[in-house]
C-alpha positions as CSV (number, residue, x, y, z in Angstrom):
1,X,3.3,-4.2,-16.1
2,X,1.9,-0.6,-17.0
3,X,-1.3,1.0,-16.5
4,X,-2.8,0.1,-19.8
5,X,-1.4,-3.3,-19.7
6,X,-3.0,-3.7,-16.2
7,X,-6.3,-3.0,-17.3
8,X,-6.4,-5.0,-20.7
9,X,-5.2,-8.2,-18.2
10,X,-8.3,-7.4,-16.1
11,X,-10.8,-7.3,-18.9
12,X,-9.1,-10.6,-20.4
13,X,-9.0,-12.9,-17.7
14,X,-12.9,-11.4,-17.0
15,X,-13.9,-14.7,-15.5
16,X,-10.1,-16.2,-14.9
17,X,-10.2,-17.2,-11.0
18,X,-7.2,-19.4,-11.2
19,X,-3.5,-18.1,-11.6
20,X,-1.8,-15.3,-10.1
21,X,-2.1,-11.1,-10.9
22,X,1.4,-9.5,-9.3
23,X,0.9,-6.5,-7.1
24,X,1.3,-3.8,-9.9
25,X,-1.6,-5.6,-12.0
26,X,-4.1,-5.3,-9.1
27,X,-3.0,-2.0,-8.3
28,X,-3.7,-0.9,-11.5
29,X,-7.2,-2.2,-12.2
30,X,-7.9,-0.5,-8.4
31,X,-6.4,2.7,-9.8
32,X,-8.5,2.0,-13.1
33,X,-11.9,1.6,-11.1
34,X,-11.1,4.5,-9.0
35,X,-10.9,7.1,-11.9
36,X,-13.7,5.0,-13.6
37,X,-16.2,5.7,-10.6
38,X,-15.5,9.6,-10.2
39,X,-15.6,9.9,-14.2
40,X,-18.8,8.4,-14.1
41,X,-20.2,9.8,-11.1
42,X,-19.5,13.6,-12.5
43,X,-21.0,12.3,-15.7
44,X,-24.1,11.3,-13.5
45,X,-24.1,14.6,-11.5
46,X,-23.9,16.0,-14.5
47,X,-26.6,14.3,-17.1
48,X,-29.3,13.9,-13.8
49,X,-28.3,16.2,-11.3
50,X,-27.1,15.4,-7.7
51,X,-30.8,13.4,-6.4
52,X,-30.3,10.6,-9.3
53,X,-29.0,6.8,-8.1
54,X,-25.8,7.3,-11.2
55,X,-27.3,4.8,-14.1
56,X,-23.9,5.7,-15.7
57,X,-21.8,4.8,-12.5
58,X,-24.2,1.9,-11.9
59,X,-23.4,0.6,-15.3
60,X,-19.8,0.8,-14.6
61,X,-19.7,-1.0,-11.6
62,X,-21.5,-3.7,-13.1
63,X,-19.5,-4.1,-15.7
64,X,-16.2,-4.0,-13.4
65,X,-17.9,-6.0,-10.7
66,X,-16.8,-9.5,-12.0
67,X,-13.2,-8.4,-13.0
68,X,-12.6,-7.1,-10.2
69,X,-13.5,-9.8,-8.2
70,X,-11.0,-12.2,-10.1
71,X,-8.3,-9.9,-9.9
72,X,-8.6,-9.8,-6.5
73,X,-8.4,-13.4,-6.2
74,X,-6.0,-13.6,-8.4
75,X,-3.9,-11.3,-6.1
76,X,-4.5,-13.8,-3.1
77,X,-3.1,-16.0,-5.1
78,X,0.1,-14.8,-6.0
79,X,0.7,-14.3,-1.9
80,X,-0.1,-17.7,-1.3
81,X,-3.5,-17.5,-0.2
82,X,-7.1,-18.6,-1.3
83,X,-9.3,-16.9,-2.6
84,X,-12.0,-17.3,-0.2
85,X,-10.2,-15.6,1.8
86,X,-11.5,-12.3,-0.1
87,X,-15.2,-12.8,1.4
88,X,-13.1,-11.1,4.8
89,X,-14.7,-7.6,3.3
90,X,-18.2,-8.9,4.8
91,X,-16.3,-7.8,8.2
92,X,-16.2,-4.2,8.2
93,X,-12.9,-2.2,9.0
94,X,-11.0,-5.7,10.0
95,X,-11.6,-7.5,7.4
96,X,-10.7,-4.6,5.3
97,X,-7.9,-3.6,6.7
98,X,-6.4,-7.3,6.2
99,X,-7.3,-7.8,3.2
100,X,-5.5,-4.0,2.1
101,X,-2.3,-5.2,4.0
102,X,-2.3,-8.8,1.7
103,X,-2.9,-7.1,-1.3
104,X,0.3,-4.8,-0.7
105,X,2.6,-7.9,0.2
106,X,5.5,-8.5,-2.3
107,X,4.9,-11.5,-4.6
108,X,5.7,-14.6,-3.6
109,X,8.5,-16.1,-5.5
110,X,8.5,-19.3,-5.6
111,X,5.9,-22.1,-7.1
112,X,2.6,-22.2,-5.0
113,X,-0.5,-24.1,-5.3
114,X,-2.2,-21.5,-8.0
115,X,1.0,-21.8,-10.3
116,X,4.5,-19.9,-10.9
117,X,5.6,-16.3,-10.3
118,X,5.5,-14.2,-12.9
């Protein structure tokens, strides 16, 4: 799966919590929402100056918010794993470093409960 490829998935399965994303799709949507954000946040600091909240950058994490989430979940998923699991980033620095450390794990391939591999 390429970049462009990655992101249209995303945006598709906007509200898709079931199935599984393989570790290049989620990858890519991260990559995607990491070059969003600093695009957007220069175009803030740029439009309204450095003091401003970022209505562009606020706008763009809204609109990623939801299809990020499910991607994420999605990911889980294709390890093995629930999704609920993805409300460990309420525990700071733990929770986030486990969750980074499922995310890269290889694809599991065979059948789980959330469907086939890829």
């Amino acid at each position: 799966m390429g970049f462009g490829q990655a992101i249209s998935d995303g945006f598709a399965n906007y509200f898709n919590f079931s199935g599984r994303a393989s570790r290049p799709a989620y990858w890519y949507f991260v990559l995607f929402l990491v070059v969003g954000g600093i695009l957007t946040g220069a175009l803030d600091m740029a439009l309204f100056g450095a003091e401003s909240l970022g209505p562009v950058n606020g706008l763009f994490t809204l609109a990623t918010l939801i299809p990020s989430l499910s991607v994420s979940v999605r990911r889980l998923h294709d390890i093995g794993r629930t999704g609920w699991w993805l409300l460990l980033l309420f525990i700071p620095l733990i929770g986030w470093i486990v969750l980074i450390y499922w995310h890269c794990q290889p694809t599991a391939q065979q059948s789980n409960a959330y469907g086939s591999a890829a």
